[in-house]
N, C-alpha and C positions, 0 to 999 in steps of 0.2 A: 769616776770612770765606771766603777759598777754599775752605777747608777742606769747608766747612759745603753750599757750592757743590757741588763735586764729588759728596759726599754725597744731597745731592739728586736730583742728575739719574742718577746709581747708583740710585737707590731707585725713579726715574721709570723706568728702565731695566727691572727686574726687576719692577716693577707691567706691565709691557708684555709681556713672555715670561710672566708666569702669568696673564694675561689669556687669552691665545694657547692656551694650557693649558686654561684653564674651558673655552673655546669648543670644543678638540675635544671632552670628555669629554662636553659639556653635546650634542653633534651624535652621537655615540656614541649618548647614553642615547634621544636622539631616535629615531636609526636602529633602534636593536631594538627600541623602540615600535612603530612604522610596521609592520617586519616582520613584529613578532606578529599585527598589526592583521590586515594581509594573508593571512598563514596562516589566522586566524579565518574572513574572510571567504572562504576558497578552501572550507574545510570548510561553514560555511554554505551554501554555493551548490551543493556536491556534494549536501546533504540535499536542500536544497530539490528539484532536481532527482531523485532517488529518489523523495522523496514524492510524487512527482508520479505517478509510476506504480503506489505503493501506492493510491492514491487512485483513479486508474484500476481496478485491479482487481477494486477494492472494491463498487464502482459496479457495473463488469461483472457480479461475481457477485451483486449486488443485481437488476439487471436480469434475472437467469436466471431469479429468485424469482417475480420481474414475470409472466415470459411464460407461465409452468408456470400462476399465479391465472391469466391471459387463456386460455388454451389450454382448460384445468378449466370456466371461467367459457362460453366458444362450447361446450364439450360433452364432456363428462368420458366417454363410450362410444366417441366419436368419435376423443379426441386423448389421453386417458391411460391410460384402460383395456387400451388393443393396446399397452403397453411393456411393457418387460421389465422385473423388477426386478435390481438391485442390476448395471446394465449402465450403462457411461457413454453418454453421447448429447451430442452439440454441438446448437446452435440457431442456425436460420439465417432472416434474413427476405428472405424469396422472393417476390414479385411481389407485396406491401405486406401480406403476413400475415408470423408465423413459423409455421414446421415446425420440429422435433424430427428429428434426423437422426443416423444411426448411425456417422457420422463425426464425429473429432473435428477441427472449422476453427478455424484462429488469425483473432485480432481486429486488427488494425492490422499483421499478421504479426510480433508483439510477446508477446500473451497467447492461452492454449490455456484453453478452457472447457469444462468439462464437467458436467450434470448427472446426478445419481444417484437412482433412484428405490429403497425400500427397505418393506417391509409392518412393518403398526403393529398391537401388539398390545397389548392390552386386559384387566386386572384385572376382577376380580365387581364391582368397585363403580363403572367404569367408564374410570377412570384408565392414559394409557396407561404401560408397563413396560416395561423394557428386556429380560425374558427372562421366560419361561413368559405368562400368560395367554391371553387368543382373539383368533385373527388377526379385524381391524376390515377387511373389504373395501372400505369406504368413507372409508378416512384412507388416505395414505400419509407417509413423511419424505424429505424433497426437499432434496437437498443441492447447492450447485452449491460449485463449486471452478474458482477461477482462476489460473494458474500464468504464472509469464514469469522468462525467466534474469535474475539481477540478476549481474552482477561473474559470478566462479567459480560462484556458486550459484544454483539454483530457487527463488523465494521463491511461496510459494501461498495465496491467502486463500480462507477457505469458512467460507458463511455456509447456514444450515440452515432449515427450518421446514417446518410440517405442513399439508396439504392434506386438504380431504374434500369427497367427491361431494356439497353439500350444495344441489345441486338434484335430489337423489333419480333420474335418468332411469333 
């Protein structure tokens, strides 16, 4: 019966040390969970952050599109006729209008904008063409481009589309 005793509480003994055991590996496999968890979310919150100013940019150069139709739209002899083509120009709003300005101004002193004006020419059937046909005096292609350093690098978005004097002055 001793025997049998001894044996017992031996066996209660070593249930007790490989208990001890589970519990670290079992806090181990918790800990590099966790970990990973946290890396994840550190990369997550870097994007999100970046996108943030892709998203800005985006906007910006959508907005450039904006002012060029308003500009065309008050009066296409007035405010796009006298540019230059294929020259950058910033945009600025100056005493609750915008102007078109030959300097290029940062936006939040973050993103540099620039619009490009460019002549649009014309196929016999009417379609416009990337090379040979009739210069169209009354279209132009208007590209604005918005740029801001990301990390090491420039990242730039540009967004395009076409204008025409289509209030004839």
């Amino acid at each position: 019966m001793e025997l049998k005793l001894s044996m017992k509480s031996l066996s209660k003994n070593l249930n007790l040390g490989l208990t001890l055991v589970e519990i670290l590996v079992a806090t181990s496999i918790i800990l590099v969970a966790v970990v990973a968890l946290l890396g994840a979310h550190t990369m997550y919150l870097k994007m999100a952050f970046s996108n943030g100013e892709v998203i800005k940019g985006t906007y910006l150069a959508e907005e450039s599109l904006e002012v060029i139709r308003f500009l065309r739209d008050s009066s296409w002899d007035a405010n796009i006729a006298p540019l230059s083509l294929s020259t950058n120009y910033g945009l600025v709003f100056n005493l609750g209008t915008w102007e078109v300005s030959s300097t290029n101004l940062q936006v939040d002193n973050i993103f540099e904008r620039t619009v490009t004006l460019s002549a649009v020419y014309r196929d016999v059937v009417g379609d416009i063409v990337s090379s040979g046909g009739t210069l169209d005096p009354d279209t132009l292609l208007v590209v604005s481009n918005v740029s801001w350093l990301s990390g090491a690098s420039t990242t730039t978005k540009s967004v395009s589309t076409y204008i025409a004097n289509i209030y004839d002055e």
